[in-house]
MARDOLO-102015 format. One record per residue: residue number from 1; x, y, z of N, C-alpha, C in turn. Coordinates in Angstrom, 3 decimals, m for minus. Example, Ala and Ser with C-alpha at 12.3 -4.5 7.8 and 13.67 -1.06 7.14 Angstrom:
MARDOLO-102015
> 1:13.190:m5.690:7.800:12.300:m4.500:7.800:13.200:m3.300:7.800
> 2:12.850:m2.250:7.080:13.670:m1.060:7.140:12.900:0.030:7.870
END
This chain:
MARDOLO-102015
> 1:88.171:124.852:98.903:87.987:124.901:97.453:88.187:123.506:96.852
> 2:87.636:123.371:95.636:87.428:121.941:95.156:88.693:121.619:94.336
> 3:88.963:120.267:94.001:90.255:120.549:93.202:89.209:119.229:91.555
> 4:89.673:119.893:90.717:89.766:119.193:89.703:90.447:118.545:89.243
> 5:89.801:117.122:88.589:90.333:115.820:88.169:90.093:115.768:87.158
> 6:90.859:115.937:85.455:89.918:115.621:84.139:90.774:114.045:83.882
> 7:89.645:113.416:83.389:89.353:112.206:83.460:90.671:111.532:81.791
> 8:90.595:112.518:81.320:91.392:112.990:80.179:93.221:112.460:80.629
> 9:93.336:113.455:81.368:94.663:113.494:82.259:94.726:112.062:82.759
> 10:94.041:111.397:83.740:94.363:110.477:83.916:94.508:109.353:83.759
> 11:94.448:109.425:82.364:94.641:108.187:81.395:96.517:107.772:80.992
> 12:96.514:108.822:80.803:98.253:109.298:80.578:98.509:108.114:81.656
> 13:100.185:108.151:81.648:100.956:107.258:82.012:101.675:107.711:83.573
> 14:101.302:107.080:84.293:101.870:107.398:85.286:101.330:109.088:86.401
> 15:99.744:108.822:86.130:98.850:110.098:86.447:99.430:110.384:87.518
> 16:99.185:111.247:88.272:98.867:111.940:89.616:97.204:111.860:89.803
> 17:96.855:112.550:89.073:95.201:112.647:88.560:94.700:111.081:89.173
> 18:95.094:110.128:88.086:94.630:108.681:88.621:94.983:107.998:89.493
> 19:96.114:108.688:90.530:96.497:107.934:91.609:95.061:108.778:92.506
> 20:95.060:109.913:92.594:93.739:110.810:92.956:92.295:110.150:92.679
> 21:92.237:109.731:91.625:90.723:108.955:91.251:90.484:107.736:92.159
> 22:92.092:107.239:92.249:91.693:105.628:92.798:91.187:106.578:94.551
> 23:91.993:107.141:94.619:91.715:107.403:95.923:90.341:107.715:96.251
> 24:89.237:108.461:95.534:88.557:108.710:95.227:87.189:107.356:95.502
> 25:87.766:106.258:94.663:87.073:105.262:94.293:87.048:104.232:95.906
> 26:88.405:104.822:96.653:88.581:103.654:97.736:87.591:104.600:98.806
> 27:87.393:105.591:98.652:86.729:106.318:99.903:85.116:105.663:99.714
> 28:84.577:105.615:98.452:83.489:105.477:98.106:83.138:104.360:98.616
> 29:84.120:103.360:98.199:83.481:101.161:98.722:83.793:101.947:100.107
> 30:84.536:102.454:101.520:84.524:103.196:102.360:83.375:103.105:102.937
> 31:82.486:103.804:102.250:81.323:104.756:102.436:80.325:103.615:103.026
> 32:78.985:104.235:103.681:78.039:103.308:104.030:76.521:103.983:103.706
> 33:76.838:105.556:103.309:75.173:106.206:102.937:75.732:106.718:101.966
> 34:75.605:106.864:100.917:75.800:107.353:99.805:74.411:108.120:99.164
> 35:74.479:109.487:98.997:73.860:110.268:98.345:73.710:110.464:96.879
> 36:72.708:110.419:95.837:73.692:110.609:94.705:72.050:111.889:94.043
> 37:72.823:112.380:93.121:72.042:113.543:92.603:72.808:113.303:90.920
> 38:71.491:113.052:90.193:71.617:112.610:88.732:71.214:113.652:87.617
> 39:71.703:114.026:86.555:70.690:114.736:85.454:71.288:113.888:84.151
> 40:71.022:114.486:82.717:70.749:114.367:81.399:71.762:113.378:81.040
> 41:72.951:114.207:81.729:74.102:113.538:81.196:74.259:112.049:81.304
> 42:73.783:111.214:82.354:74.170:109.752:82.601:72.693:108.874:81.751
> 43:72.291:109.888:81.040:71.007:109.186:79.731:71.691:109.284:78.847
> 44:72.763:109.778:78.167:72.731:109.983:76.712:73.556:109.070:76.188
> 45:74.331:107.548:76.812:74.806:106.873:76.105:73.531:105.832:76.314
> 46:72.332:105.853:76.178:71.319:105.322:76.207:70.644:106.472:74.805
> 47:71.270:106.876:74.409:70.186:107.399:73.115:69.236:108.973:73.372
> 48:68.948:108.912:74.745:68.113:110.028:75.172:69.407:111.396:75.145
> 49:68.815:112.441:74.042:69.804:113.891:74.455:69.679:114.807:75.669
> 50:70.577:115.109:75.515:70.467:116.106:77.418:69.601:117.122:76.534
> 51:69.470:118.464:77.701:69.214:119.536:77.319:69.820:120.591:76.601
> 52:70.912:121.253:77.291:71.630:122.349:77.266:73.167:122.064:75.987
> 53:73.414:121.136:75.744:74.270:121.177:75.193:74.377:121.230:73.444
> 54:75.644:121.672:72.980:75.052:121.941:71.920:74.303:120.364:70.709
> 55:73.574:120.379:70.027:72.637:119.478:69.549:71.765:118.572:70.462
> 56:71.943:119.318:71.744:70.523:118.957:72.771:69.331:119.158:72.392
> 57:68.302:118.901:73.559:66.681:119.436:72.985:66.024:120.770:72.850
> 58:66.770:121.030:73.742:67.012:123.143:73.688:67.297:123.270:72.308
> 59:68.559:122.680:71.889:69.107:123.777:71.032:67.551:122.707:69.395
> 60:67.961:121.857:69.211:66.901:121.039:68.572:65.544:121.929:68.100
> 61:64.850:121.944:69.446:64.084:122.758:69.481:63.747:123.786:68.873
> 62:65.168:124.606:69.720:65.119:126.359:68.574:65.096:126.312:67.023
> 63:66.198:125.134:66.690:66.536:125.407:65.388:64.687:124.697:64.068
> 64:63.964:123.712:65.273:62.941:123.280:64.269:61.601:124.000:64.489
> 65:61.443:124.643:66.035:59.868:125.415:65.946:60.400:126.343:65.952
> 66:61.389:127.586:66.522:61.563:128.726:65.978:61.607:128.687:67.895
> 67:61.471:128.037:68.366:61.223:129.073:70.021:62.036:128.462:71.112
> 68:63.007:129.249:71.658:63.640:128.826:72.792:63.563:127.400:73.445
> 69:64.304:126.684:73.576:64.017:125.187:73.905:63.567:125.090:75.168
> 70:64.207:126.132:76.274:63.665:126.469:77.330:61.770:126.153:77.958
> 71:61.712:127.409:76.536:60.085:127.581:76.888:59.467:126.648:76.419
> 72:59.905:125.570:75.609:59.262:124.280:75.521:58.872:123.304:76.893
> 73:59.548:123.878:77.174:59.568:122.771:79.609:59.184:123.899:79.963
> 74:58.424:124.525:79.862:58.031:125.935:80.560:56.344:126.090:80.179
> 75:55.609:126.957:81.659:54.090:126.905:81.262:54.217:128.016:80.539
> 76:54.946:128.362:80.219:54.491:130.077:79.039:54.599:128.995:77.792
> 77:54.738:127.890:77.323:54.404:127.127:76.507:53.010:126.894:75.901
> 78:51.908:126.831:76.504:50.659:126.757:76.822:49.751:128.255:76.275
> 79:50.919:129.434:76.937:50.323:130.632:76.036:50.682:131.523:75.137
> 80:51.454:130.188:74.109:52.015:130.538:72.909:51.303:130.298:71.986
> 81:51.215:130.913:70.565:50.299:130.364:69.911:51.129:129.577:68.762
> 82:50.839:128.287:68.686:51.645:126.983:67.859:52.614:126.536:69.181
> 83:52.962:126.839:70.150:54.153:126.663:71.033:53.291:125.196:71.434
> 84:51.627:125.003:72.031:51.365:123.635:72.115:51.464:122.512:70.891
> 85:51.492:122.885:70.161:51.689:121.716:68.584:53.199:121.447:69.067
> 86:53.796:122.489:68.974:55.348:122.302:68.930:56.012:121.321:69.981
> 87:54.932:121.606:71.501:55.421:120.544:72.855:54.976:119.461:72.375
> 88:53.973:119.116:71.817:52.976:117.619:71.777:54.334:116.849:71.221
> 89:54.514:117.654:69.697:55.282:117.100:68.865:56.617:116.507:69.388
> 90:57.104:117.634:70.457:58.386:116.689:70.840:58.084:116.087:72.019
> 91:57.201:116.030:72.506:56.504:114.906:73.864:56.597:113.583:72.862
> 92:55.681:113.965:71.798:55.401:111.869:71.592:56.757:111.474:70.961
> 93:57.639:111.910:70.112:58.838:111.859:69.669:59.955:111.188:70.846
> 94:59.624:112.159:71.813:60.576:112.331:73.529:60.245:110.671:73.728
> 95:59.268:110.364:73.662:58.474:109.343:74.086:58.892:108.360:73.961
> 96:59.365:108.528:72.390:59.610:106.978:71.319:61.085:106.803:71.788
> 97:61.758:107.946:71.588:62.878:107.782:71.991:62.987:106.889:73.098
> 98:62.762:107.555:74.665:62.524:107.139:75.889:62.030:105.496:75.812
> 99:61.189:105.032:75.075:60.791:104.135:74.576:61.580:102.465:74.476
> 100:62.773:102.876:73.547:63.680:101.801:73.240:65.062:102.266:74.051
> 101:64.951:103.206:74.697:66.217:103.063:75.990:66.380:102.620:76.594
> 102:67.266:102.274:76.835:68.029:100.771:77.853:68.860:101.705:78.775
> 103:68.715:101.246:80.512:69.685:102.158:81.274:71.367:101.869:80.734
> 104:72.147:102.629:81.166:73.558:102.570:80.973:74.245:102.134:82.196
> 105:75.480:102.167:82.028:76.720:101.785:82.833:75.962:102.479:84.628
> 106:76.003:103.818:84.105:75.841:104.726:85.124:74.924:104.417:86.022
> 107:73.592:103.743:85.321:71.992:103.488:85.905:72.509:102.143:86.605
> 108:73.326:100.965:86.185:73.670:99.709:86.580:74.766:99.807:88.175
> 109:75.171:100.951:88.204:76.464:101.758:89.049:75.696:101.762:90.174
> 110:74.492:102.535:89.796:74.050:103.236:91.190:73.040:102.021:91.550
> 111:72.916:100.970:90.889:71.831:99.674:91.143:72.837:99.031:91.941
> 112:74.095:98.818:91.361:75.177:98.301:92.111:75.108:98.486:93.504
> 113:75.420:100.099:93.693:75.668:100.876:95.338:73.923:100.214:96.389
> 114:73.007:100.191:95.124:71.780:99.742:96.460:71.808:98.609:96.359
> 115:72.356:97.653:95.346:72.485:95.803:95.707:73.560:95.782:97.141
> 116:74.545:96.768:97.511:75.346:96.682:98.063:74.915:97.098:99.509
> 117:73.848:98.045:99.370:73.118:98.421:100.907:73.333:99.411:101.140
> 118:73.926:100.402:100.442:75.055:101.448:100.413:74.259:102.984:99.867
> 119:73.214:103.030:98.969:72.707:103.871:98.256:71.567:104.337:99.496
> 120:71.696:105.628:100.108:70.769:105.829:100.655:69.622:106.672:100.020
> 121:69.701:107.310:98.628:68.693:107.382:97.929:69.746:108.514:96.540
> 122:68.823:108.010:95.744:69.205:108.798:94.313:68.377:109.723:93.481
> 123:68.391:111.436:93.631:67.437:112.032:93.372:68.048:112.649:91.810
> 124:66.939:112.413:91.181:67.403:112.441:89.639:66.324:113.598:88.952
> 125:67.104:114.006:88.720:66.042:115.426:87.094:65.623:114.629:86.202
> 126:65.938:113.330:85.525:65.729:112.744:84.904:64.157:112.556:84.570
> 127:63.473:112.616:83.141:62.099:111.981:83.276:62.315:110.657:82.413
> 128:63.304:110.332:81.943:63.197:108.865:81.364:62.748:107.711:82.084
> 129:62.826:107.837:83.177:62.546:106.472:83.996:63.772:105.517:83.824
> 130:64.632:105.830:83.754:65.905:104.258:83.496:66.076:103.971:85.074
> 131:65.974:104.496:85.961:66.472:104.432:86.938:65.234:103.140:87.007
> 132:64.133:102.740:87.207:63.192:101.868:87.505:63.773:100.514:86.656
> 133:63.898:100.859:85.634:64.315:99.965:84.170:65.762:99.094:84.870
> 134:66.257:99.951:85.735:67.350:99.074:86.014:67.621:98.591:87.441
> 135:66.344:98.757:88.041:65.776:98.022:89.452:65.891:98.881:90.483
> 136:66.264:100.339:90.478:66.614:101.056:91.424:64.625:101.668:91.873
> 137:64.440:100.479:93.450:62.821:100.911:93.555:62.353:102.692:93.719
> 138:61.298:103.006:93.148:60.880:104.285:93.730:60.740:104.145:94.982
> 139:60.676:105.829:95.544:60.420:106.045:97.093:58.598:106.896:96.867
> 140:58.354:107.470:95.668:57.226:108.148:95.625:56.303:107.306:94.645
> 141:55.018:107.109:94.863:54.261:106.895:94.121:53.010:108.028:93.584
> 142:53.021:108.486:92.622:52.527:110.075:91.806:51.039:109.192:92.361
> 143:49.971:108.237:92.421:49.343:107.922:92.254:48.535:107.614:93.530
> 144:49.609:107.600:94.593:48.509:107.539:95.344:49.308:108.393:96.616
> 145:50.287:109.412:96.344:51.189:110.542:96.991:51.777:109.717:98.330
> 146:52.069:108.168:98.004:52.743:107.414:99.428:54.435:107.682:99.123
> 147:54.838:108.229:100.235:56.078:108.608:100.289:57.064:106.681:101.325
> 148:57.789:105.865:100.468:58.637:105.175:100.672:59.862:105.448:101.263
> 149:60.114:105.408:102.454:61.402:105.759:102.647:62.635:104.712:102.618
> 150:61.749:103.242:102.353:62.675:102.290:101.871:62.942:102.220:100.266
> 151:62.285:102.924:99.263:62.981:103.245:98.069:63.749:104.023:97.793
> 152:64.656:104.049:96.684:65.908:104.377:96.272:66.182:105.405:95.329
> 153:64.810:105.970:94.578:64.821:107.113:93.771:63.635:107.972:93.306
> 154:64.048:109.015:93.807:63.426:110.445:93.309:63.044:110.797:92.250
> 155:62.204:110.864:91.289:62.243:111.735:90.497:61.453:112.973:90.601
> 156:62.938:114.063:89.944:61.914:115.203:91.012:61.431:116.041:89.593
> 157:61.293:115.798:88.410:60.642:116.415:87.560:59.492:115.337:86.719
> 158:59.205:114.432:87.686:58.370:113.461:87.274:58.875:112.508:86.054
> 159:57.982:111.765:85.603:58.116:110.870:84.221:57.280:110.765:83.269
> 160:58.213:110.595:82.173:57.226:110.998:80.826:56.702:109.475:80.491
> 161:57.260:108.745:81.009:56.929:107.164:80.980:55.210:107.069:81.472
> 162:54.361:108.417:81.668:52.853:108.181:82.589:52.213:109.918:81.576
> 163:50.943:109.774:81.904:50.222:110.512:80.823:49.905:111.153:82.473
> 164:48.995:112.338:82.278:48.564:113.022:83.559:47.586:113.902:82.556
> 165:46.611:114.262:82.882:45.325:115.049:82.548:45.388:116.336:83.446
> 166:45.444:117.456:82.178:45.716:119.048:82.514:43.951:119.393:83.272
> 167:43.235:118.491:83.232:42.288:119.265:84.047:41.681:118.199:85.363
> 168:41.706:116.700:85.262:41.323:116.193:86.258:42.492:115.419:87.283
> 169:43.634:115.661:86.299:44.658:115.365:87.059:45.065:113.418:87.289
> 170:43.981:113.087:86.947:44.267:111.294:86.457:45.153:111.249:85.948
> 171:46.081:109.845:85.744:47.177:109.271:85.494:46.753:108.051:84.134
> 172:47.636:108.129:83.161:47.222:106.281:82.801:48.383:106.359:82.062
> 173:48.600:105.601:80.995:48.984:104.810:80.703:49.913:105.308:79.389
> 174:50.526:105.328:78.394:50.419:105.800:77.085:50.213:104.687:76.071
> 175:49.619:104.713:75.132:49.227:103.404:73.898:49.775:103.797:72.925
> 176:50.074:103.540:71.391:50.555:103.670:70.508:49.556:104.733:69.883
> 177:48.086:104.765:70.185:47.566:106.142:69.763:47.803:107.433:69.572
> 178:48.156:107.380:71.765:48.428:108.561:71.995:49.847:108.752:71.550
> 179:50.743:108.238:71.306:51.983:108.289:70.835:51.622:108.781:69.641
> 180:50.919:108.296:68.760:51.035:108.838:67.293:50.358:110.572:67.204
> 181:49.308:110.528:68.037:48.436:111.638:68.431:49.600:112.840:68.988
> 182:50.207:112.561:70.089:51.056:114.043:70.164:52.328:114.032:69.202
> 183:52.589:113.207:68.256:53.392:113.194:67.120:52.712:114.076:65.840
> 184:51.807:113.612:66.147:51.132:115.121:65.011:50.650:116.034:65.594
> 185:51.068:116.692:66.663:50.513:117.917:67.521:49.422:118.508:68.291
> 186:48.674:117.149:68.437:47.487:117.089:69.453:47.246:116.379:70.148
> 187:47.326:116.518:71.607:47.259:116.104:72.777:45.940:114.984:73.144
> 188:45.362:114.019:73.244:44.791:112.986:73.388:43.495:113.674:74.571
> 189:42.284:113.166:74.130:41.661:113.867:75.402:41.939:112.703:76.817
> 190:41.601:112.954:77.406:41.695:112.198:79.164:40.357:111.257:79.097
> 191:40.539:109.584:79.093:39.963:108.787:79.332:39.145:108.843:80.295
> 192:39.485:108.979:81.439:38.895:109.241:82.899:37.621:110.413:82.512
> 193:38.152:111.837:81.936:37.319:112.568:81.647:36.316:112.159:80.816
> 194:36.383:111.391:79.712:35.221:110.949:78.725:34.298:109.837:79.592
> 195:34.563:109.003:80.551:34.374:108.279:81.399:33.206:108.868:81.921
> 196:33.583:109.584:82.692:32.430:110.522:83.267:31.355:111.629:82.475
> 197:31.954:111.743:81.822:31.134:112.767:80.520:29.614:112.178:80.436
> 198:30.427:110.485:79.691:29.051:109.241:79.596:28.380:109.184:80.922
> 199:28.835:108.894:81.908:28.078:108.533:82.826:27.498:109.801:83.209
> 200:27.395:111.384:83.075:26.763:112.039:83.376:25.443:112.080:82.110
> 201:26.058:111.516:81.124:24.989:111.956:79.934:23.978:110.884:80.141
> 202:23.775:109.266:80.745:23.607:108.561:81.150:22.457:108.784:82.203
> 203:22.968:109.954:82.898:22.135:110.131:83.638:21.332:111.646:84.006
> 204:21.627:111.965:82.784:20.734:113.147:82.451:21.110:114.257:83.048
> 205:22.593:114.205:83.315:23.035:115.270:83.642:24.024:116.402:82.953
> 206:24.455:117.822:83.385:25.148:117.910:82.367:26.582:117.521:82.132
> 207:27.050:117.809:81.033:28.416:116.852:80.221:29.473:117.593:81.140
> 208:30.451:117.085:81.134:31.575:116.810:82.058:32.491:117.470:80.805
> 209:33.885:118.410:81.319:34.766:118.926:81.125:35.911:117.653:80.485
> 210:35.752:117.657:79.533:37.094:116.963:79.050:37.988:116.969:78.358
> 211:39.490:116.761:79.773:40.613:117.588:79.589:41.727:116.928:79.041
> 212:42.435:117.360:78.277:43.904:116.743:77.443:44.955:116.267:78.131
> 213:45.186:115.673:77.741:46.117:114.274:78.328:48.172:115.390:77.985
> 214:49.013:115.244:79.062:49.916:115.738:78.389:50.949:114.593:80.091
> 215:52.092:114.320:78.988:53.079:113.811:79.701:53.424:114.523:80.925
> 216:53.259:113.168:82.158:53.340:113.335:83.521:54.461:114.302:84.607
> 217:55.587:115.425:83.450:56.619:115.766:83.625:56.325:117.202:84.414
> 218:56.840:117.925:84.918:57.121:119.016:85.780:57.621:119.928:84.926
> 219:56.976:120.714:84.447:57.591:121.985:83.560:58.195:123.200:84.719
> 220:58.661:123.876:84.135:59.630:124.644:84.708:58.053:125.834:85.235
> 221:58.745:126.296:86.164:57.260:127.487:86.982:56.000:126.563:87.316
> 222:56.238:125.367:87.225:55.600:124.796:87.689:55.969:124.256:89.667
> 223:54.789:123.532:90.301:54.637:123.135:91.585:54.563:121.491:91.191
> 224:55.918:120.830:91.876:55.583:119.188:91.849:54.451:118.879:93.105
> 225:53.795:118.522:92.441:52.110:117.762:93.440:52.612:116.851:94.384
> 226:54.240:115.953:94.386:54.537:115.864:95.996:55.546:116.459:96.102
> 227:55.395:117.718:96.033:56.992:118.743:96.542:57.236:118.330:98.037
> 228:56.366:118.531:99.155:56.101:118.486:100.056:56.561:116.852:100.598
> 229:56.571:116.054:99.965:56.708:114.280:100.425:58.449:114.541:99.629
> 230:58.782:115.265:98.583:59.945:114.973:98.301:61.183:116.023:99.476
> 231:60.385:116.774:99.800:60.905:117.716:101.079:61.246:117.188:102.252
> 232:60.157:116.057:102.494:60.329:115.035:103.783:61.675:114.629:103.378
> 233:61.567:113.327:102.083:62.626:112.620:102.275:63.767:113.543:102.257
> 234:64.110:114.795:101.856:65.615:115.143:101.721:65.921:115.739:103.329
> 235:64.875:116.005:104.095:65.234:116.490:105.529:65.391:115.037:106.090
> 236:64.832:114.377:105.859:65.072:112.590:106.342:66.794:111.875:106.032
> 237:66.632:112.185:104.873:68.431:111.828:104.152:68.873:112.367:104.930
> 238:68.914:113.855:105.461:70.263:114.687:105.459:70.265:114.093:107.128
> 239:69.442:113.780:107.720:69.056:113.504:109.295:70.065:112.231:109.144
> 240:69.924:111.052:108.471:70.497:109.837:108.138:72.225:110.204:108.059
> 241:72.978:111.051:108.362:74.151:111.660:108.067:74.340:110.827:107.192
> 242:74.550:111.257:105.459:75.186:110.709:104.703:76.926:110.793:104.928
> 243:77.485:110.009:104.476:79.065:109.389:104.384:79.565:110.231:103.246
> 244:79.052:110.428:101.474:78.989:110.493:100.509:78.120:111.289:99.592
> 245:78.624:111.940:98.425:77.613:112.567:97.675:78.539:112.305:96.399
> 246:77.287:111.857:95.339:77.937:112.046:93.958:76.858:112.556:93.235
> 247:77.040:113.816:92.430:76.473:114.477:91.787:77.090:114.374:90.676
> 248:76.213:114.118:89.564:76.653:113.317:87.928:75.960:113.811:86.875
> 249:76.761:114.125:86.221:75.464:113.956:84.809:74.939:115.661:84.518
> 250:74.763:116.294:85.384:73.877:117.290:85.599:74.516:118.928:85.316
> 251:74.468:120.053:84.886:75.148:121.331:84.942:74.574:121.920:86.127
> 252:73.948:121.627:86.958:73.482:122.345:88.246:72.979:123.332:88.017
> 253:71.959:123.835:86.895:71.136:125.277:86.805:70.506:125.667:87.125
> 254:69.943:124.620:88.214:68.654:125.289:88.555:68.970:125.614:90.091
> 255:68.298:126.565:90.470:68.629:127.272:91.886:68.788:126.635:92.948
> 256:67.358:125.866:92.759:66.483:125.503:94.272:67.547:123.746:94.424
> 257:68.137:123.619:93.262:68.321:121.743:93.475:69.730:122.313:93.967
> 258:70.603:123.418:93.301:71.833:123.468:94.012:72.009:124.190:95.814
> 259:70.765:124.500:96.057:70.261:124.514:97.417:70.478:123.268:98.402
> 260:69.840:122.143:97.630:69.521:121.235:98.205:70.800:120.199:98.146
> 261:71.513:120.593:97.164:72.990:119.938:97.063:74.227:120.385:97.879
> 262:73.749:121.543:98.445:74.612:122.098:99.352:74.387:121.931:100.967
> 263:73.053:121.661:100.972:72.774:120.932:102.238:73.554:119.582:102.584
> 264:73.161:118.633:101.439:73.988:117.287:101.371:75.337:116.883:101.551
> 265:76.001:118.289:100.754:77.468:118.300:100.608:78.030:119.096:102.364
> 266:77.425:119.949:103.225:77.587:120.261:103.673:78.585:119.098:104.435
> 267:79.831:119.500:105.039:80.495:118.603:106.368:80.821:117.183:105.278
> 268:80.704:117.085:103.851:81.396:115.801:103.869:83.263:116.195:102.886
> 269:83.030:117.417:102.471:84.699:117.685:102.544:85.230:117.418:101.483
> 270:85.662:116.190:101.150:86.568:115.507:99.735:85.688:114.463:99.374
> 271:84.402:113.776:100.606:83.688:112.317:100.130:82.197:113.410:99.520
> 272:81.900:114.586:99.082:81.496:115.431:97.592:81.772:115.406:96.291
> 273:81.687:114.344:95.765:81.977:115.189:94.136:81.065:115.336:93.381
> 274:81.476:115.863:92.216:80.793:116.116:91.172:81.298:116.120:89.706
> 275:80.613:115.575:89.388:81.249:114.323:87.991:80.519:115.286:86.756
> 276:81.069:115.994:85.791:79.904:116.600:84.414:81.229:117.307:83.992
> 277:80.934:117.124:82.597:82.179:117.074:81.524:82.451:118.766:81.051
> 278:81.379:119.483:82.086:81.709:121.059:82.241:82.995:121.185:83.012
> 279:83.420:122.550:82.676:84.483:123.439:83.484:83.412:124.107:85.154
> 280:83.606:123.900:86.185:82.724:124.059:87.086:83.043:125.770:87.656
> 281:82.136:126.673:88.214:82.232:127.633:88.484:82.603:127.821:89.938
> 282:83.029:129.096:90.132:83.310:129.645:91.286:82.443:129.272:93.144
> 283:81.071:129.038:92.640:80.358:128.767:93.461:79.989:127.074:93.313
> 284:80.219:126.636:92.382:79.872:125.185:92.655:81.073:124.509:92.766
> 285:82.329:125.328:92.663:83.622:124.334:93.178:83.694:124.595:95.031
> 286:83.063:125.437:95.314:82.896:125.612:96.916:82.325:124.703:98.067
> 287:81.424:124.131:96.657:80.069:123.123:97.272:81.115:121.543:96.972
> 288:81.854:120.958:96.416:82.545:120.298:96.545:83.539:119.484:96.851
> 289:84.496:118.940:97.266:85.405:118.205:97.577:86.347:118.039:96.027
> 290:85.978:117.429:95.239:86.279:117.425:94.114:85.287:117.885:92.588
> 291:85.673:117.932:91.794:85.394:118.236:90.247:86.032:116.920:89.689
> 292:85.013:115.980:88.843:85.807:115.190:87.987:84.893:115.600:86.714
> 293:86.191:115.952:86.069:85.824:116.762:84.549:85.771:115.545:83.512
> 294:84.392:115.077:83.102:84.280:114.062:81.958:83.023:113.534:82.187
> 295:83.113:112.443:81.425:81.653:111.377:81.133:81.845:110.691:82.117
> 296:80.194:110.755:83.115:80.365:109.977:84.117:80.142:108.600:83.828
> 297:80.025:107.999:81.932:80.080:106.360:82.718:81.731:106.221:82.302
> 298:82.221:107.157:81.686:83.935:106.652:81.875:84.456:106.545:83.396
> 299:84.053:107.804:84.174:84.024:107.600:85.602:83.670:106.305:86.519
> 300:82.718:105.815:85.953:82.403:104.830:86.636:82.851:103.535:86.168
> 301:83.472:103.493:85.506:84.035:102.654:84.779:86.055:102.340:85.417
> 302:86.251:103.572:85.966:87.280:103.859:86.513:86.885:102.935:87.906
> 303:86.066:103.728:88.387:85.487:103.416:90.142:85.909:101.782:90.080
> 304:85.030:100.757:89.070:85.180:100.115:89.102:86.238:99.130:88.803
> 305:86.973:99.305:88.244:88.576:98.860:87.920:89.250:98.784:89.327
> 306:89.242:100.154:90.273:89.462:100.364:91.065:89.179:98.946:92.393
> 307:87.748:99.295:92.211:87.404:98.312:92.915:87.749:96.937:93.035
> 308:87.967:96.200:91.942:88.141:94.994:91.528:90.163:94.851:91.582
> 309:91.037:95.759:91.801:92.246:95.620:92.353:92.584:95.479:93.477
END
């Protein structure tokens, strides 16, 4: 069973807790493969809101279109009627935000662990992209499905930082158009598609299907287009015997990722934790070594103090 550390406690004078953290922090410089598994939480002192919490994008959501924040990241989005105005609207918004974010402590942490040689890869829920922003290389490229096993991060719900076309499946770019365009609730048609439209009309053939442009992200009931290359690398990691796992940021809700976190965590004991400013449950204190209850860049902020004594 896992034991909990609140980050709270060990500020006090003369912790137990923080004699526990350092210990914590010395296993880690220790370490030589380090695993790490990221969500919402290690974005939001960068400006970007998580999901689930209260004045997140969930709750946001409910209170301004009327509909579950959920089904906003969800394809039953699509067969709502106003539910697409309502996604566009917080796609190009999501956007702007995402936009002027700068990675944090946390994003510089885990750049740290791969300047150090140490990060054997970092799989993140994240669609902001900070992880790139702060030099940590991809291992996947959406564009041409080459799986890197010398890069350093996952994203396994894609990035909103890239446009993707609901019918030909092309990639580009986003411009200040399309930004303003899903800010007023309509989705941009697909360049690529108008592309060809002309060149069929050009040549006297008939007009070509052209399909709406919607941010490059992984909605929920959805299939990631390299599930299969992101499957490699985590049977590849786990082959690599990791040393380490830090899981941050994240409430662990979704099924299939706390699957895959339990593979990782499997056999490493106390060098498991998991860092999110929740109270942790019955089944995810099992999957752990430790619980550190708080903000993981105060956490890391600890690690490092640590380090430098």
């Amino acid at each position: 069973m896992g034991v909990t550390l609140d980050l709270q406690e060990a500020l006090s004078q003369d912790s137990t807790v923080r004699n526990q953290l350092r210990d914590v922090a010395h296993a880690l410089a220790r370490s030589r493969r380090v695993l790490i598994v990221t969500g919402a939480g290690i974005s939001c002192g960068s400006g970007i809101p998580d999901f689930r919490t209260p004045g997140g994008l969930f709750d946001k959501a409910k209170k301004r279109f009327g509909i579950d924040g959920r089904d906003l990241f969800s394809t039953i989005i699509f067969k709502r009627y106003g539910g697409v105005e309502a996604f566009n609207k917080l796609m190009g918004e999501l956007k702007e935000t995402v936009y002027h974010a700068q990675p944090t402590r946390t994003h510089h942490f885990i750049k740290r662990l791969d300047s150090l040689r140490v990060l054997l890869r970092c799989y993140t829920q994240n669609i902001d992209g900070l992880e790139e922003l702060a030099g940590i290389p991809e291992s996947l490229v959406a564009t041409s499905g080459c799986t890197y096993r010398d890069g350093k991060s996952v994203q396994l719900h894609g990035t909103i930082r890239k446009l993707r076309c609901i019918s030909c499946a092309a990639q580009c770019d986003w411009t200040e158009d399309y930004v303003e365009s899903f800010k007023s609730g309509v989705a941009p048609d697909c360049p690529a598609c108008k592309n060809e439209d002309q060149l069929r009309n050009r040549q006297g053939r008939r007009s070509a299907t052209i399909g709406r442009l919607r941010p490059a992200i992984i909605l929920y009931e959805e299939v990631h287009p390299l599930g299969d290359d992101i499957a490699d690398l985590q049977n590849y990691d786990k082959q690599c015997q990791p040393d380490f796992l830090i899981v941050m940021g994240t409430s662990l809700k979704i099924a299939a990722l706390v699957d895959v976190v339990k593979i990782f965590a499997d056999g490493l004991g106390e060098n498991a934790i998991f860092v999110n400013k929740e109270p942790v449950n019955a089944t995810l204190n099992k999957i752990f070594g430790y619980h550190i209850q708080g903000d993981a860049g105060a956490w890391v902020d600890l690690v490092l103090e640590d380090w430098e004594q």
